[in-house]
N, C-alpha and C positions, 0 to 999 in steps of 0.2 A: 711438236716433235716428241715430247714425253709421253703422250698419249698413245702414240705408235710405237716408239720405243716399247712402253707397258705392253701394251695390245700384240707384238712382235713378239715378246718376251713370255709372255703369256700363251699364245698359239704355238710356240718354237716349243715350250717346257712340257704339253700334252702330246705334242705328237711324237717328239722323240720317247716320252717315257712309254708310248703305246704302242708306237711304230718302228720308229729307231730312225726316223729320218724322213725327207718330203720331196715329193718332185714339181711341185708346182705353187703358187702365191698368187693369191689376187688381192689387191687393194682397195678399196672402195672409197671415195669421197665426198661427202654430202652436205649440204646446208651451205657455212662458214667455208667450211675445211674445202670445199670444191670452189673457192677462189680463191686459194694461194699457192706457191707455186710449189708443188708436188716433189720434186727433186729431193728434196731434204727429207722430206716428211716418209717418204719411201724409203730411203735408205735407212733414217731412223729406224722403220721397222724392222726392216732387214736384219739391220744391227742386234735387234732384240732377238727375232728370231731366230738368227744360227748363234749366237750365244750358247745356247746349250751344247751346243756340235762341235766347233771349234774356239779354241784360245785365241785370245791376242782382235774380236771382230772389232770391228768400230764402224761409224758412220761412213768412214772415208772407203774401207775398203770392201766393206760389206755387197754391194752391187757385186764388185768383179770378183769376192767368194763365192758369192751364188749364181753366176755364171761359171763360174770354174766347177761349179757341184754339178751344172745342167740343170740346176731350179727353174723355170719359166716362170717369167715376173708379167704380171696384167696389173694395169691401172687402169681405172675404170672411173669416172665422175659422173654422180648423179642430180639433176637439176630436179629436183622430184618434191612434195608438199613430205615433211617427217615432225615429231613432235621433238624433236629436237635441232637446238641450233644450228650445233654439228655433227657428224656422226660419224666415225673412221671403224669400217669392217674389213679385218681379213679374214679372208679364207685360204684353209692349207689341204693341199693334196694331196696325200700318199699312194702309197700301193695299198691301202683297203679301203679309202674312204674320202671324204671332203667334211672339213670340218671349220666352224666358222666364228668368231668372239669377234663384238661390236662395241667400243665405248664413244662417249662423249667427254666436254668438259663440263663440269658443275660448276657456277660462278665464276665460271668466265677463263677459269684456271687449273682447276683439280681435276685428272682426270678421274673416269669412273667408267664401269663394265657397267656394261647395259642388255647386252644379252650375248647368249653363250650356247653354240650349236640349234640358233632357232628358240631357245627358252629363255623370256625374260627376264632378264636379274638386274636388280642393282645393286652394287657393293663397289667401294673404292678399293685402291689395292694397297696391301700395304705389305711387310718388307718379307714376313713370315706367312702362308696362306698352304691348306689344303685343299685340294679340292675333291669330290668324289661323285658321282655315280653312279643312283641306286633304280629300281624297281620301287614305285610309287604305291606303297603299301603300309598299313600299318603297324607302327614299332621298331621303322628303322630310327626315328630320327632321338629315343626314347635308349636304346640299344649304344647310337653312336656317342649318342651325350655323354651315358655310365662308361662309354670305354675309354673317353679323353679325360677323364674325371679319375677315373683309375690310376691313371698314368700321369696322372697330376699336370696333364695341361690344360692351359689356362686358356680359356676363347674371348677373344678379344670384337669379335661379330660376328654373326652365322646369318647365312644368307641362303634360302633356299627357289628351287623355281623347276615348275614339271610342264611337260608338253601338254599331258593330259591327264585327266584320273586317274590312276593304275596304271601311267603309262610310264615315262621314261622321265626322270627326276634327278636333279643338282644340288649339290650343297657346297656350299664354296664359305669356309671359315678360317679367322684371321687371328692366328695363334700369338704369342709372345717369342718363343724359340723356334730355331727348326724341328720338325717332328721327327721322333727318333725310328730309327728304323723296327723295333721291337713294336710301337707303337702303330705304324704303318701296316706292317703284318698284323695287329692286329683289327686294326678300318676292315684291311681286306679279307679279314677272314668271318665278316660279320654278314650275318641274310641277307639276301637285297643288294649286296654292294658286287658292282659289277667293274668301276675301276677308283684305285683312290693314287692319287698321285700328287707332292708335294711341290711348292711351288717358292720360290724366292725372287724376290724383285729389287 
């Protein structure tokens, strides 16, 4: 359930800061996680997800907020060979796109991000996290280090993962404080970075 909740929480906080809101949610189930019973574990997400949208969501009523917004909820279970035990992916639909984060449990407990719109990553979540979106070139990652360095924040893990050479590229690091806004302007005002958006969990 906390693994959804993250993962809800996680896909609710990029699409609102990108889109401003979703019309649609799939769940996905695999390994483990596709034999227990679903109910909870969806709402969980749900919960995470409109979190950023509205006050006051929780487990219980989250289902009938996101009916009330007109969200279409898919669950979906896969009986399928994966290299992980278990594996919980949502995908969220807006008005410009479909976008998708996958994690698992690490020992049996902790969850963890395993991959993020199709790109590999592993990194746990933890309570402070940026994440950003560059053009796979060299000098962003050199660029973004001296600007959190500047600004005297502290990285606590940096996790990076690209689709292809040159191609479309993440970094997902795990700060001490929230990142301040002075500082976020400037992620985004740096070559290469196409969106940088902060995250709390």
């Amino acid at each position: 359930m906390e693994l959804c909740r993250l993962l809800g929480a996680f896909a609710g906080q990029l699409s609102v800061a990108r889109d401003g809101g979703f019309r649609a949610v799939t769940i996905e189930y695999e390994g483990a996680a596709a034999q227990l019973n679903h109910t909870p574990l969806t709402a969980a997400a749900l919960a995470g997800l409109l979190g950023p949208l509205m006050e006051g969501i929780n487990m219980v009523n989250a289902p009938h907020a996101a009916r009330e917004k007109g969200i279409g909820i898919t669950e979906a279970v896969h009986d399928r060979p994966s290299e992980y035990q278990t594996l919980v992916r949502i995908a969220v639909t807006t008005d410009r796109d479909t976008r998708a984060v996958a994690g698992t449990l690490i020992a049996g407990a902790r969850p963890r991000l395993v991959e993020i719109k199709g790109i590999p990553v592993e990194a746990d979540f933890s309570r402070h996290m940026l994440y950003v979106t560059n053009e796979d070139k060299p000098g962003f990652i050199g660029r973004f280090g001296t600007t959190l360095a500047e600004a005297q924040v502290n990285i606590a893990t940096f996790h990076l993962g690209r689709n292809a050479p040159g191609g479309d590229a993440i970094c997902l690091v795990s700060v001490d404080e929230p990142v301040r806004p002075e500082v976020l302007e400037a992620v985004r005002g740096l070559p290469l970075v196409k969106q940088a958006t902060p995250l709390s969990f």
